[in-house]
C-alpha positions, 0 to 999 in steps of 0.5 A, spaced: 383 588 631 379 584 634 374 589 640 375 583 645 383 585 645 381 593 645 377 592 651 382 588 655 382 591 662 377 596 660 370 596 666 365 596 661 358 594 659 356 592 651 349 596 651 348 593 644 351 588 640 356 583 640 364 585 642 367 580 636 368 586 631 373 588 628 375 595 628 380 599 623 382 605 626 380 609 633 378 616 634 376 621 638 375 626 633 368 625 629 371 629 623 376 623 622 372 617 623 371 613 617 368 605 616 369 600 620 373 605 626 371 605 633 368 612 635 370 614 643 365 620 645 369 624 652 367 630 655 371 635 654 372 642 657 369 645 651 365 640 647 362 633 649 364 629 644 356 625 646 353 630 641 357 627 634 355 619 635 350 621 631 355 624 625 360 618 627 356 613 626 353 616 619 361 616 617 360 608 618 363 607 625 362 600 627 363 601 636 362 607 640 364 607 646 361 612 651 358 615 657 351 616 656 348 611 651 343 615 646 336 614 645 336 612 638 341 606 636 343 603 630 343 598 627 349 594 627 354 599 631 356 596 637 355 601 644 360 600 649 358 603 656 364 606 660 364 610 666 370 615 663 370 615 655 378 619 656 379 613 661 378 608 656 382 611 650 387 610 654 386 603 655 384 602 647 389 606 645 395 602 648 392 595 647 391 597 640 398 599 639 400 592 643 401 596 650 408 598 647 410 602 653 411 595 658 416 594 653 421 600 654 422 603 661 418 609 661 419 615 665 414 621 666 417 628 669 411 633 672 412 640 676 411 646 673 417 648 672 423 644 669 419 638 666 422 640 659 430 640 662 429 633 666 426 630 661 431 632 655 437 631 659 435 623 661 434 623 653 440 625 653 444 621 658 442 614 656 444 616 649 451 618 651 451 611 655 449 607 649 442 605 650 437 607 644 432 612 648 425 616 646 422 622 648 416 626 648 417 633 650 414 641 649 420 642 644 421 635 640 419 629 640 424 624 638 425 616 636 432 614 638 435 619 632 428 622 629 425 628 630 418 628 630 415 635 631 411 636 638 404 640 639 402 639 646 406 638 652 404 631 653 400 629 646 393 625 645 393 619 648 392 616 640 398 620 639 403 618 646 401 610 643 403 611 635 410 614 638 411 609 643 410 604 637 414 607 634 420 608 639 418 600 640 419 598 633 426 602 633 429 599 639 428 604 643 429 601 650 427 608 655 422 613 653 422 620 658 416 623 657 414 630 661 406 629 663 402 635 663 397 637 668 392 637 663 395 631 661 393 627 667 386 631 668 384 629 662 387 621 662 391 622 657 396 618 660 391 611 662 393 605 660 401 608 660 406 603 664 410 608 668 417 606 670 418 612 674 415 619 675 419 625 677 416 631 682 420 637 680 417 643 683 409 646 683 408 654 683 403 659 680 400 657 674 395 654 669 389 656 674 384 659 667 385 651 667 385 648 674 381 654 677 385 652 684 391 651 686 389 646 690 386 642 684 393 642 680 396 640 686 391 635 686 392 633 678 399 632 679 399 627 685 394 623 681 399 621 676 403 618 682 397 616 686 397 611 679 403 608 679 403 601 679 408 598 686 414 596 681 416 603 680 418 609 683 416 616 685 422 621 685 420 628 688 423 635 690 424 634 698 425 641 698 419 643 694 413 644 699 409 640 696 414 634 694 412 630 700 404 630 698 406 627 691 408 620 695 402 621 700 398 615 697 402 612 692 404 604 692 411 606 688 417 605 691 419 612 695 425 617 694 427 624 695 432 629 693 435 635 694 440 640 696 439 643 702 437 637 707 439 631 707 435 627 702 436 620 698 439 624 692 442 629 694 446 636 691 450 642 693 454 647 688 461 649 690 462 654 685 458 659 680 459 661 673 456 665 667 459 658 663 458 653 668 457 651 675 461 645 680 456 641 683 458 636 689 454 630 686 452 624 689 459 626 694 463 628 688 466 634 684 462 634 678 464 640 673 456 641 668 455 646 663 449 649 666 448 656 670 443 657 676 441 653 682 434 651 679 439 647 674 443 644 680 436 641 682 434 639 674 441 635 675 440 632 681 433 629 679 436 626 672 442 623 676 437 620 681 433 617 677 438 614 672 441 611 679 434 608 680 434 606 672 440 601 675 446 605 672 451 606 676 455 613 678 462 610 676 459 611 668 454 616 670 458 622 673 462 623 667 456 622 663 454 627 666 459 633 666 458 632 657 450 633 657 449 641 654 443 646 656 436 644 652 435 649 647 431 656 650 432 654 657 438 659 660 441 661 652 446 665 653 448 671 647 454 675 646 455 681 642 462 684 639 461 689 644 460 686 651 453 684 652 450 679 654 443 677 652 440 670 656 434 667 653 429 663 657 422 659 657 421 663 664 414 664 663 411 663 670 412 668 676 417 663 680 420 660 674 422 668 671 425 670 679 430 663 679 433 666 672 433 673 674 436 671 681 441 667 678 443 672 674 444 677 680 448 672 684 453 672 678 452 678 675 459 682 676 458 689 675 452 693 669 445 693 670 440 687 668 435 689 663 429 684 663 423 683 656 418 680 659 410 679 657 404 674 658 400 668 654 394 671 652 388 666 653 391 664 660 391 664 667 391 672 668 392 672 675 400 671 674 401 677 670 401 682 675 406 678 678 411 677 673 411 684 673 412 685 680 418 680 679 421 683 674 421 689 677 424 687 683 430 683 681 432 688 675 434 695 673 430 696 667 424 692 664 421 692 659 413 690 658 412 687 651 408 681 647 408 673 649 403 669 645 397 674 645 393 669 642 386 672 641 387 676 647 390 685 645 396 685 646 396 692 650 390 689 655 395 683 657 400 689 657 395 693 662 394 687 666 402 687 668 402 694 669 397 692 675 404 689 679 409 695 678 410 698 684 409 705 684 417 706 685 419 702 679 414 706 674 419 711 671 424 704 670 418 701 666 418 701 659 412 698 655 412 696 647 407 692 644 412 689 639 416 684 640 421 685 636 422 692 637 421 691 646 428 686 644 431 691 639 430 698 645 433 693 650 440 691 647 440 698 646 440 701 651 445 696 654 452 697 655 458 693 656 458 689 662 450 689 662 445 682 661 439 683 658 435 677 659 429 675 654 424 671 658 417 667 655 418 664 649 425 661 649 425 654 645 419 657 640 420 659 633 412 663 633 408 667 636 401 667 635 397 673 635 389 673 634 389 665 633 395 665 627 402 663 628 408 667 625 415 666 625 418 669 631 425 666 634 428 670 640 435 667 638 434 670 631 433 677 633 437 677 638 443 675 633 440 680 628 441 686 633 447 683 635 450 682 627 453 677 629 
């Protein structure tokens, strides 16, 4: 492709050469590069990719493109000087894959807790309506039919456009997309035609990343803050925050929620551990989904597929058949009248919604909770997931998460920090994942719920940098014997 087109809507400056070039291929991984390729120097968090222009260009790159020109420049390699390098991936990235996200309706969900939900169940639902849809998310990646395996909340920006291609090039006519705040920090997402962006909620988490919450309050508001002025901005009225996303946007501005009155709005008539009665949009709706934080995860799919142009006499039915994401609010019963309940509950808020739901619909018996923490992460969450836990459980087990490179026994350590003194002798905690579960369906009797909180959808854990296989559900099935 040609370097012109690539660079179409870029500010730039050519420092050396002439922007008739072709190029092969893009990377940002100087390892990848090959002849004839276009190298992109970013400034990571880690590594600046300045210091690999040199090796880049030995590998046969034709363009760099960077921040900050090196004093050696080769001989027939095209320099491109740009204020932000992942700023212009972004850009390259979509030109090169021909913009494919302006040819499907696309739709971003960011918060921290019930991205992966949202955006799965507006997959889901068009696809019930007949439409051919795509979706990047935490558990799965998918082109209409085609599962693709996801690594990251939201992929490289290389990556986000290929699927996208891909999506076009099936006849895909929605994409949803959960966007990270590492995702919008790091410009991951440049260049994205945005249809709409859904604000679901933000709490406690990622600050080993953002440093403060102010900051990733800040990250999330700049992906509305982006939005072109023909799409929406749908956010949680009932979240303290919600209202900041839309400060400074030019979007089209709504609001839901089920507690004020909002432009969407959702009240639960009735609770069940199978299913809950919502009052959607003035109407009865059955769903197969437990918890308030569901009704509000609903609430935004039906809001935002109204503002997608689908109308409720198609909607309300459709949305009564949708089924609960794999790993979020999973219920398991034993032969004997135990119930074990896997969720993704991995931040303070997210883990006090299940246990608080599971309270309200608990009849009798005790609430037994597994839970740990991600090693290499925010550490100031720890203590807190335990403090929750203990205050909204009969027993708790403190166990293993992903340790990462992290001893499994100082994560533990840190949690222990947020036991009060009076829950200490309710308090049990073993390293090993497998065995903190089987010691908690044990010591269950009918009537009893164990809730397994952390992991959810996952199928590994990672321990000193290596994943093993490692699934909630299987194990739970094991002891079970079912």
């Amino acid at each position: 492709m040609d370097l012109k087109e690539l660079l179409e809507g870029v500010t730039y400056e050519i420092v050396q050469g002439k922007p008739d070039v072709e190029v092969n291929m893009i990377h940002f991984d100087s390892r990848k590069v090959g002849k004839g390729d276009l190298f992109v120097a970013q400034r990571g968090a880690n590594v600046d990719g300045h210091i690999y222009i040199e090796k880049a260009v030995s590998s046969g790159v034709t363009v760099v493109v960077c921040e900050a020109i090196p004093e050696n420049l080769a001989e027939g390699v095209v320099y491109v000087k740009t204020r932000n390098s992942s700023d212009t991936l972004g850009l390259i990235a979509s030109n090169f894959y021909g913009n494919p996200s302006r040819k499907m309706k696309l739709v971003g969900v960011t918060g921290t807790n019930g991205k992966t939900t949202t955006a799965t169940l507006l997959y889901e639902l068009v696809r019930l309506l007949g439409k051919k849809a795509g979706l990047l998310s935490t558990v799965c990646n998918y082109i209409g039919d085609e599962k693709v395996h996801a690594t990251h909340t939201t992929p490289d920006a290389l990556e986000i456009n290929e699927l996208m291609r891909r999506m076009v090039d099936a006849g895909c006519e929605y994409c949803f997309m959960e966007v990270s705040s590492h995702a919008i920090d790091q410009r991951r997402i440049s260049g994205l035609d945005f249809d709409g962006a859904i604000f679901s909620n933000i709490t406690h988490d990622h600050l080993d990343y953002h440093k403060t919450f102010k900051a990733y309050i800040e990250a999330k508001k700049a992906f509305f803050d982006r939005l072109g002025k023909n799409a929406f901005a749908l956010t949680n009225l009932d979240d303290k925050n919600g209202m900041v996303m839309l400060q400074n946007t030019v979007a089209h501005k709504y609001t839901y929620s089920c507690k004020r009155m909002a432009d969407f709005n959702c009240k639960t008539l009735e609770r069940h551990l199978d299913g809950t009665l919502l009052m959607l949009d003035g109407y009865e709706v059955w769903t197969k989904f437990v918890g308030d934080f569901n009704a509000y995860n609903l609430l935004a799919v039906y809001a935002s597929a109204t503002l997608l142009g689908f109308g409720k006499e198609e909607l309300l039915p459709a949305m009564s058949l949708l089924v609960p994401v794999s790993g979020r609010f999973e219920t398991i019963l034993s032969n004997e009248g135990v119930m074990a309940i896997v969720d993704y509950a991995h931040t303070p808020d997210a883990l006090e919604n299940v246990l608080s739901t599971i309270e309200g619909l608990k009849k009798e018996g005790m609430v037994i909770t597994v839970v740990g923490a991600g090693g290499d992460r925010d550490r100031t969450k720890r203590p807190e997931m335990a403090e929750v836990a203990c205050r909204l459980s009969d027993r708790v087990i403190l166990t293993s998460d992903n340790p990462r490179s992290e001893e499994p026994a100082a994560i533990i350590e840190d949690m222990r920090a947020g036991v009060p003194e009076e829950a200490r002798d309710r308090v049990l905690a073993i390293t090993d994942r497998k065995e903190a579960i089987r010691t908690a369906l044990m010591l269950a009797k009918k009537g009893d719920i164990v809730l397994v909180a952390g992991k959810g959808h996952e199928d590994y854990q990672e321990v000193k940098g290596v994943k093993h296989h490692f699934d909630d559900k299987e194990v739970i099935k094991e002891i079970f014997k079912l």
